[in-house]
N, C-alpha and C positions, 0 to 999 in steps of 0.2 A: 637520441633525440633530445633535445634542448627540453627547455621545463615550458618553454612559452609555445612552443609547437605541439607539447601535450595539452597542456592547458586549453592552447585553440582545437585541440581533437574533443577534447570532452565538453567544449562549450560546444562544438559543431553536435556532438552526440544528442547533448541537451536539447538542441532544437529541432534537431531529427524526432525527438521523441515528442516535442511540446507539438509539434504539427504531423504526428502522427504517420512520418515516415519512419517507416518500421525495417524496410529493410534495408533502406540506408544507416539505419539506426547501430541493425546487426552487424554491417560491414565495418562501419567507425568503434562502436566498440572490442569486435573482436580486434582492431587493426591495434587499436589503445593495451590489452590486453597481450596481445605480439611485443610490443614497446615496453609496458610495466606492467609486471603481475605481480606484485611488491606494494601496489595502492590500493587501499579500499575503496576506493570512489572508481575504481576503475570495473571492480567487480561489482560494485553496486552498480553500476552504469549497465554492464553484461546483465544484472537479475533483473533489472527495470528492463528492458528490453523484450527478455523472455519473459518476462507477467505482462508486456502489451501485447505480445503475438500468445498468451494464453498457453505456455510453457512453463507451468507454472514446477514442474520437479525441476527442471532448471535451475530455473528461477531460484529457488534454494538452493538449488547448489552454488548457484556464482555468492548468494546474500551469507553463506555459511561461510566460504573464504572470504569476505568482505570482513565479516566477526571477526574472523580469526585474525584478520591482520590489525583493527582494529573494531574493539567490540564496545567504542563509549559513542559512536555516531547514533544518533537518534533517527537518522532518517534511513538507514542499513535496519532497525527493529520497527521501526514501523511498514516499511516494505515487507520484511519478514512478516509483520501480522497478515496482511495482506494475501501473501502468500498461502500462508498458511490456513487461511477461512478459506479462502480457494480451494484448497488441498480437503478441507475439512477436518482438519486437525486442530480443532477448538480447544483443548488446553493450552496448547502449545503457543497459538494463536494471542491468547490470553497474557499467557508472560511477556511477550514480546512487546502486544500493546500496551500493558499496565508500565510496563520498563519505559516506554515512550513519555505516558503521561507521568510519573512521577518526576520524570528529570526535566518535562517540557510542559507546567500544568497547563501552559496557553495553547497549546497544539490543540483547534479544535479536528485537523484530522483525524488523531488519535485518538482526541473524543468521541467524534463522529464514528470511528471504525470501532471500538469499545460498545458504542450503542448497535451496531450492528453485532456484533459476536453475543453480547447478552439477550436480543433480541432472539437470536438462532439458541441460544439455552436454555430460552425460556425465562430469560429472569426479566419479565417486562419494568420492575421498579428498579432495578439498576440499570435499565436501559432507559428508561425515561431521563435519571437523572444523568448520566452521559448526553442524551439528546436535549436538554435542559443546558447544559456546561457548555455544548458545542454550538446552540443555534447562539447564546451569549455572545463568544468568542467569535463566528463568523459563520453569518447564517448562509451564505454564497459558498464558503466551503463545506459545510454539513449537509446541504442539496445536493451538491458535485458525487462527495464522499456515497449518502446513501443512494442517489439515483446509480452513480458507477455501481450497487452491489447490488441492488435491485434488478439491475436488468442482465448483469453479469453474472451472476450467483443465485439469487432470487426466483427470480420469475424461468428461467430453465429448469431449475432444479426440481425433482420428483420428491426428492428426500426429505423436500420443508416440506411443515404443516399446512393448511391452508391458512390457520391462525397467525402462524409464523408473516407468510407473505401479507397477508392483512394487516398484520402490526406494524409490518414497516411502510405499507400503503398510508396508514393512517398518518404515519410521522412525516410522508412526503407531503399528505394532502395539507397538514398545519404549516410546512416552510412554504407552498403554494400561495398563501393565501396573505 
């Protein structure tokens, strides 16, 4: 397949996923994946796919060969965080998001997602100051970011505190307002 027929497969994936068709999403990525298993972006494309349909072991596993083929993309480790708060595997979680923000300080995603994983640790003052860096840098995406873990992670969960889920209630109630 030509480079501009992949291209136009992974832009097509891209908007599968931006409008939230999810199983068109699965058939174009997997189709991309048949075609080159060779690209990072194409496994990245595969993990993003499985973290919207809530596949989140997957999900890692496509974002793991993603690394391995190429391990300097920032948006392959910050999906990885993602993932991996999903997962509930908060150390892990941890490196992947710090890896983001050091090599991307502007990424308020990975501020935003930073303040959500401190938040689950319990460390409300380094979560503040993530959520501090992130409403800065784009207070639109740090709403998006917390509301997506609030109601996706958050509010199901048995496992947080009630503290926990109130901490990050409050941090939605101040981008609200």
């Amino acid at each position: 397949m030509s480079d501009s027929m992949e291209d136009n497969l992974i832009a097509r994936t891209q908007s599968y996923l931006r409008n939230r068709e999810n199983d068109k999403a699965r058939y174009s990525a997997a189709e991309l994946s048949r075609i080159d298993s060779k690209d990072a972006i194409v496994w990245y494309l595969q993990a993003k796919v499985h973290y919207m349909m809530d596949e989140y072991d997957d999900s890692l596993a496509s974002l793991v060969k993603a690394a391995q083929i190429d391990s300097r993309r920032p948006e392959i480790w910050l999906l990885m965080g993602y993932t991996l708060i999903a997962l509930r595997r908060y150390e892990d979680a941890k490196e992947s998001l710090e890896y983001v923000h050091a090599s991307q300080p502007q990424n308020a995603e990975a501020s935003s997602a930073l303040c959500v994983l401190f938040t689950i640790l319990g460390e409300r003052q380094t979560a503040k100051q993530y959520f501090n860096h992130s409403t800065e840098l784009d207070k639109k995406a740090t709403s998006k970011i917390l509301n997506h873990f609030y109601n996706e992670v958050f509010k199901p969960s048995a496992q947080l505190t009630p503290q926990t889920k109130e901490a990050l209630e409050q941090m939605l109630a101040k981008l609200s307002v």
